[in-house]
PDBQT receptor file of N, H, CA, C and O in Angstrom, charges set to zero:
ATOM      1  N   UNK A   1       0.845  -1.166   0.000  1.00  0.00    +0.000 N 
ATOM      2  CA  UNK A   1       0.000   0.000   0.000  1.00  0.00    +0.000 C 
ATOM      3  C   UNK A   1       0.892   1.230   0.000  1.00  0.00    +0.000 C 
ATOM      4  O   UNK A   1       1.981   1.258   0.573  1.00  0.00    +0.000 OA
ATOM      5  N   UNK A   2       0.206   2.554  -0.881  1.00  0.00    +0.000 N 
ATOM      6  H   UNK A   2      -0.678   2.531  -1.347  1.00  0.00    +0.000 HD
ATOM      7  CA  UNK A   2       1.218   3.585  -0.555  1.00  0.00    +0.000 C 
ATOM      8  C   UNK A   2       0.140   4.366   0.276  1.00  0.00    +0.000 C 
ATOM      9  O   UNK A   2      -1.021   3.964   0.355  1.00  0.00    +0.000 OA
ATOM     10  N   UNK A   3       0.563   5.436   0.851  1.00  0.00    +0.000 N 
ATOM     11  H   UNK A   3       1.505   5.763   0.787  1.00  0.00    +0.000 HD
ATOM     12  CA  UNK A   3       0.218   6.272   1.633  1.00  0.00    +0.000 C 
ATOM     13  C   UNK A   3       0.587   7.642   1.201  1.00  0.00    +0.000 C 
ATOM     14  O   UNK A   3       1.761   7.944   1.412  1.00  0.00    +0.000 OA
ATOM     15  N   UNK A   4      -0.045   8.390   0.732  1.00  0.00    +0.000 N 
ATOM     16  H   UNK A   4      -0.999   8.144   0.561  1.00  0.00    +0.000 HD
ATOM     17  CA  UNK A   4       0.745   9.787   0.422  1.00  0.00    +0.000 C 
ATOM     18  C   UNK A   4       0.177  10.776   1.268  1.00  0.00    +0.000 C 
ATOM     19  O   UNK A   4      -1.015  11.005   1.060  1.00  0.00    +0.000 OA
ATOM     20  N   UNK A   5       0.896  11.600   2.430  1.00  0.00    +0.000 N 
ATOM     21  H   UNK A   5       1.864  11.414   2.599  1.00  0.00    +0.000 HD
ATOM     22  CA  UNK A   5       1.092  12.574   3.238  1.00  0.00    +0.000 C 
ATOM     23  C   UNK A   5       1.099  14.210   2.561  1.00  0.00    +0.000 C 
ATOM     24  O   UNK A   5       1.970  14.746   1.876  1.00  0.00    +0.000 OA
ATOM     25  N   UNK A   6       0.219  14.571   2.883  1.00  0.00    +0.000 N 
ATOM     26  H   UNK A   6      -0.489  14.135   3.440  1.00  0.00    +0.000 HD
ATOM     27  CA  UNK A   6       0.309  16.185   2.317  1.00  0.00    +0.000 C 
ATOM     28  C   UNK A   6       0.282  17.139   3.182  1.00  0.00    +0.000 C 
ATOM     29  O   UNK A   6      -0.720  17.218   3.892  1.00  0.00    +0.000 OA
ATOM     30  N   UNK A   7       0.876  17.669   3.274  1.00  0.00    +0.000 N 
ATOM     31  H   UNK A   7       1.690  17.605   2.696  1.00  0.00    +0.000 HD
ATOM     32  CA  UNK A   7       0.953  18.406   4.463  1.00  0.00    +0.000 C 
ATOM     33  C   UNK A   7       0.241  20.121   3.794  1.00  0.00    +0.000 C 
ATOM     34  O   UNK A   7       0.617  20.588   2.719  1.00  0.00    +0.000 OA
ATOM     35  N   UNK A   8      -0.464  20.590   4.409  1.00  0.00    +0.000 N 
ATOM     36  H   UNK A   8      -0.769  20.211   5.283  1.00  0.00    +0.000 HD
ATOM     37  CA  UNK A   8      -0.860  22.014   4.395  1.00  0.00    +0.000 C 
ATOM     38  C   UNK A   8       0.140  23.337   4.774  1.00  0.00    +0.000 C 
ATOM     39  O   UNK A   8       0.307  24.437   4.249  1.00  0.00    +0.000 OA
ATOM     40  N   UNK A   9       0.773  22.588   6.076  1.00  0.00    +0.000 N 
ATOM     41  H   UNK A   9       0.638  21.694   6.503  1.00  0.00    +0.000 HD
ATOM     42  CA  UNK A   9       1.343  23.827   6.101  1.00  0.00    +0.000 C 
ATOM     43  C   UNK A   9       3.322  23.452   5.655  1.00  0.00    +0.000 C 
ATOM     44  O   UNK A   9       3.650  22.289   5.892  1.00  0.00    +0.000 OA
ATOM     45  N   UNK A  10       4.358  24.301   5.127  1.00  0.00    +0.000 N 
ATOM     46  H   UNK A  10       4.092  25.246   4.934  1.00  0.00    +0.000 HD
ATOM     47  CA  UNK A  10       4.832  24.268   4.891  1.00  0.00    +0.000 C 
ATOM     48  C   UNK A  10       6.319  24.311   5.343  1.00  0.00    +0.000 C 
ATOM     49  O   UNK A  10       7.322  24.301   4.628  1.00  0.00    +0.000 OA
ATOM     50  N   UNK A  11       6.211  24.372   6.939  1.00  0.00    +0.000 N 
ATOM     51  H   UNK A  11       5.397  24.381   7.520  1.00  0.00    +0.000 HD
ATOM     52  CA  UNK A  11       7.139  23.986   7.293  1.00  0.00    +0.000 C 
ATOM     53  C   UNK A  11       7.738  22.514   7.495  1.00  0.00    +0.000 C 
ATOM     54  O   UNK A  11       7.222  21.473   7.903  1.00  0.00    +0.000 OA
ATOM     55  N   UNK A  12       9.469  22.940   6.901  1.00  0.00    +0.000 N 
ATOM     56  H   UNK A  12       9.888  23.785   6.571  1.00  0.00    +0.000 HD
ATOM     57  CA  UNK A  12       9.960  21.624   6.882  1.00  0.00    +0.000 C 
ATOM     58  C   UNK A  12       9.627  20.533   8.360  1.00  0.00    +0.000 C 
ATOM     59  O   UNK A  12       9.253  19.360   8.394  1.00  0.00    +0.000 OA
ATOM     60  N   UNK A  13       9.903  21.367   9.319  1.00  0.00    +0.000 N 
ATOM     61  H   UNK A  13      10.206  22.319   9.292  1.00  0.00    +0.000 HD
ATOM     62  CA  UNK A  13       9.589  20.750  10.803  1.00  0.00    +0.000 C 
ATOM     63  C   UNK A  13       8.468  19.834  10.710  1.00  0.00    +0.000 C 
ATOM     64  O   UNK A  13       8.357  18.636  10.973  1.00  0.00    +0.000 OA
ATOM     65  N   UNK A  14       7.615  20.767  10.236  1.00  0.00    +0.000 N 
ATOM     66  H   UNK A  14       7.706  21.739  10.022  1.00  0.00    +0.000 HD
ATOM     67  CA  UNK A  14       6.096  20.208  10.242  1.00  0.00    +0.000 C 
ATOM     68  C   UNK A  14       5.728  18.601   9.375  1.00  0.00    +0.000 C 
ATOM     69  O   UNK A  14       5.125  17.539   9.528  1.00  0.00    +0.000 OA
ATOM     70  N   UNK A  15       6.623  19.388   8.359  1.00  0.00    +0.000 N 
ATOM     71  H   UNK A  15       7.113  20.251   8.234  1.00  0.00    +0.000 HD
ATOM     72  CA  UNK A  15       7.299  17.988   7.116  1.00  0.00    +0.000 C 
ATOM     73  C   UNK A  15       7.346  16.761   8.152  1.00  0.00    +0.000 C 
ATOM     74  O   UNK A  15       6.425  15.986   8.408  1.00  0.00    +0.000 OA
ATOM     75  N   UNK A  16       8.656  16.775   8.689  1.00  0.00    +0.000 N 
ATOM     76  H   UNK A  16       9.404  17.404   8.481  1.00  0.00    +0.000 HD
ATOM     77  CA  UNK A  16       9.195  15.951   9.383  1.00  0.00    +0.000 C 
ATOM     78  C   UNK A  16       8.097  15.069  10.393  1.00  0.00    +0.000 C 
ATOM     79  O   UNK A  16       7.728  13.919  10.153  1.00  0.00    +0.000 OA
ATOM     80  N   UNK A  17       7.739  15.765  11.389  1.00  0.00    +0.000 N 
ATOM     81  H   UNK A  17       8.039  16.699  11.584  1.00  0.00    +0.000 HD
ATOM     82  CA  UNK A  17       6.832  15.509  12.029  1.00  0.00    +0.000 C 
ATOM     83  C   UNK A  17       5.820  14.657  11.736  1.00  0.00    +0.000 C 
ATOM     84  O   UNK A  17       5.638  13.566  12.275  1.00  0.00    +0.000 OA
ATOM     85  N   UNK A  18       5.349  15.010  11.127  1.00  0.00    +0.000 N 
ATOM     86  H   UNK A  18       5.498  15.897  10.689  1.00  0.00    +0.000 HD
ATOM     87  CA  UNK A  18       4.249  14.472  10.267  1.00  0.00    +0.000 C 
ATOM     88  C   UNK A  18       4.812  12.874   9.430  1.00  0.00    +0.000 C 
ATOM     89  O   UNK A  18       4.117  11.857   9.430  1.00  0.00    +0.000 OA
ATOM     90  N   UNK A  19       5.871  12.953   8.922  1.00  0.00    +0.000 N 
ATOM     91  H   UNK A  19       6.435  13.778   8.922  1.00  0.00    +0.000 HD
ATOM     92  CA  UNK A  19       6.576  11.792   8.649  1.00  0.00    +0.000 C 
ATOM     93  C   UNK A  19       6.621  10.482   9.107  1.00  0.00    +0.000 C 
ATOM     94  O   UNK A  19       6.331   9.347   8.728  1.00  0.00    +0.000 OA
ATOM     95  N   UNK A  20       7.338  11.360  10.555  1.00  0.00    +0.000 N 
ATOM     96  H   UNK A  20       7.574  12.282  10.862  1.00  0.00    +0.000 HD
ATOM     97  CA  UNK A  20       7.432  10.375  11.481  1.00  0.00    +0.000 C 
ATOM     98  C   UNK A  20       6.241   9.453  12.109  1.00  0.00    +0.000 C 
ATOM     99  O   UNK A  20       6.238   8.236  12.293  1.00  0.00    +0.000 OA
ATOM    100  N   UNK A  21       5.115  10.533  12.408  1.00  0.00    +0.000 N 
ATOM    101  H   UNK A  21       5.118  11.521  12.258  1.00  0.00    +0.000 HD
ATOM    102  CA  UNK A  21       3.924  10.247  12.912  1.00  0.00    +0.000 C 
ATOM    103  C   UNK A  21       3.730   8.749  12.158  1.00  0.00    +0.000 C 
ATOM    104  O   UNK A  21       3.760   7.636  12.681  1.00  0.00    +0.000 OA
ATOM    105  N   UNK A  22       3.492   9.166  10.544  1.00  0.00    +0.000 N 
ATOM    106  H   UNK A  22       3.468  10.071  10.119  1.00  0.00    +0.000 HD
ATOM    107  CA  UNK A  22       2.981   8.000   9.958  1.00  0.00    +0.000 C 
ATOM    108  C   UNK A  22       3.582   7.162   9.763  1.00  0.00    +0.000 C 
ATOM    109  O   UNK A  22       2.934   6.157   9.472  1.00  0.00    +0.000 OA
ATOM    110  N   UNK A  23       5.115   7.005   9.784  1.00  0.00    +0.000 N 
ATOM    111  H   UNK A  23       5.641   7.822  10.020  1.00  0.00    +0.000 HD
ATOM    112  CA  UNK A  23       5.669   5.688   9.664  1.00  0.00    +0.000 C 
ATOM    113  C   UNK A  23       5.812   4.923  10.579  1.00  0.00    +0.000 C 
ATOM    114  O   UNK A  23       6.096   3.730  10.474  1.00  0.00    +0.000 OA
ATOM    115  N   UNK A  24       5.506   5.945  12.254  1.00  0.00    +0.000 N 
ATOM    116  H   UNK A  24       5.276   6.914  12.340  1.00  0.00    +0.000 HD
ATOM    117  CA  UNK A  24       4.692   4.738  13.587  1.00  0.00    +0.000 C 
ATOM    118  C   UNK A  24       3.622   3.971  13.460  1.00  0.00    +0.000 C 
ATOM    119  O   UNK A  24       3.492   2.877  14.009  1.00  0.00    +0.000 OA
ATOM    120  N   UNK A  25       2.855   4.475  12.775  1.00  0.00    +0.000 N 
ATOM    121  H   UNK A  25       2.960   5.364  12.329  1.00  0.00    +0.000 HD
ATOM    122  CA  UNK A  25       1.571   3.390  12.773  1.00  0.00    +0.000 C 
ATOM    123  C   UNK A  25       1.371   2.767  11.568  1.00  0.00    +0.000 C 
ATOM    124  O   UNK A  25       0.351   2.097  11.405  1.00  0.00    +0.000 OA
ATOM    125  N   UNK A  26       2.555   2.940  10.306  1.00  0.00    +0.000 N 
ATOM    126  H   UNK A  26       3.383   3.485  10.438  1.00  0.00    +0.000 HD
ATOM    127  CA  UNK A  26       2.339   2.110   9.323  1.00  0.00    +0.000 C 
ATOM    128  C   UNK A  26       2.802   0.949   9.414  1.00  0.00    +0.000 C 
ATOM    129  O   UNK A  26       3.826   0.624  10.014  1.00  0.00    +0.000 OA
ATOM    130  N   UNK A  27       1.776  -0.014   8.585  1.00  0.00    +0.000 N 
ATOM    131  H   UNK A  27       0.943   0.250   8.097  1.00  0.00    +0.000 HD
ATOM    132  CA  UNK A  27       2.625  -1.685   8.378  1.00  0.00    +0.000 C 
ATOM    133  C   UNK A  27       3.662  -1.049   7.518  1.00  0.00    +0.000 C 
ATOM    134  O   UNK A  27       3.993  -0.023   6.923  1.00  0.00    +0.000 OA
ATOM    135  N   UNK A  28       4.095  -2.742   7.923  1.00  0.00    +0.000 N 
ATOM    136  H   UNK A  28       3.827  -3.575   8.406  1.00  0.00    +0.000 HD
ATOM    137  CA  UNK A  28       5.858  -2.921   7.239  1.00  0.00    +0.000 C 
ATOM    138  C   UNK A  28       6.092  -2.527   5.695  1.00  0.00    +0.000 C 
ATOM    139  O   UNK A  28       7.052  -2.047   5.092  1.00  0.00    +0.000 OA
ATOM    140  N   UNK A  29       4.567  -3.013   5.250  1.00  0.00    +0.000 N 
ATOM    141  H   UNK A  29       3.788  -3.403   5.740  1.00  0.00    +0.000 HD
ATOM    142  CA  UNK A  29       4.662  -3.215   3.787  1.00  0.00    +0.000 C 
ATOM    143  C   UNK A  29       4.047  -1.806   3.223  1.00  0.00    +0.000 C 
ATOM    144  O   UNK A  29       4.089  -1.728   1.995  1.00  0.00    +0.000 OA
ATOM    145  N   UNK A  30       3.482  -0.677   3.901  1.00  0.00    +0.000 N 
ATOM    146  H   UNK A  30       3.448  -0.740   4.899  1.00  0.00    +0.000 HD
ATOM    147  CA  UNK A  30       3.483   0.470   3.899  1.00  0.00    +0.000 C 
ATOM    148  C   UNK A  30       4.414   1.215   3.187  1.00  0.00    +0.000 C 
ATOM    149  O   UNK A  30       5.485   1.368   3.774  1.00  0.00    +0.000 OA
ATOM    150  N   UNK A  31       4.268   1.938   1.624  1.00  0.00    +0.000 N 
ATOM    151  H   UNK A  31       3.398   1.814   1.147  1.00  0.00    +0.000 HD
ATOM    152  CA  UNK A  31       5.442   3.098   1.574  1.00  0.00    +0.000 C 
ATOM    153  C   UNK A  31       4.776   4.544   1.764  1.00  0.00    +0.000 C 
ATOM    154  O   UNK A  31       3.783   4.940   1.153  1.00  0.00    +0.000 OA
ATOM    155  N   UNK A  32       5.448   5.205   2.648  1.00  0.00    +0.000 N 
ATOM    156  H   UNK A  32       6.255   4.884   3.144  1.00  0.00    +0.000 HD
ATOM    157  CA  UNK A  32       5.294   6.718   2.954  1.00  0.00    +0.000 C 
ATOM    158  C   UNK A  32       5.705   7.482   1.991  1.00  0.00    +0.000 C 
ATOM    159  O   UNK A  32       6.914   7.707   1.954  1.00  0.00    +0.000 OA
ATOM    160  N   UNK A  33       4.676   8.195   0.777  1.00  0.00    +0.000 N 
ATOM    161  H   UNK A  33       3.693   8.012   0.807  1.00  0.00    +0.000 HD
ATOM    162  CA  UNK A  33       5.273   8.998  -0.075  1.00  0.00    +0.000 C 
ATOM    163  C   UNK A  33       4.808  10.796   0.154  1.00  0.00    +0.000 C 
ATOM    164  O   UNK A  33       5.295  11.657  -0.579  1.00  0.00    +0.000 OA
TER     165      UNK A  33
């Protein structure tokens, strides 16, 4: 499965954050794009 993350607001931080968030609760077979 992919997952694509969009973030609204535009900080890189926020980027990040948000990243991370979802690759805690994704399965293995999950790609974070």
């Amino acid at each position: 499965m992919k997952l694509k993350v969009i973030n609204p607001n535009t900080t890189a931080s926020m980027t990040d954050k948000i990243g991370i968030a979802a690759r805690r609760v994704a399965s293995s077979d999950t790609e974070i794009i």
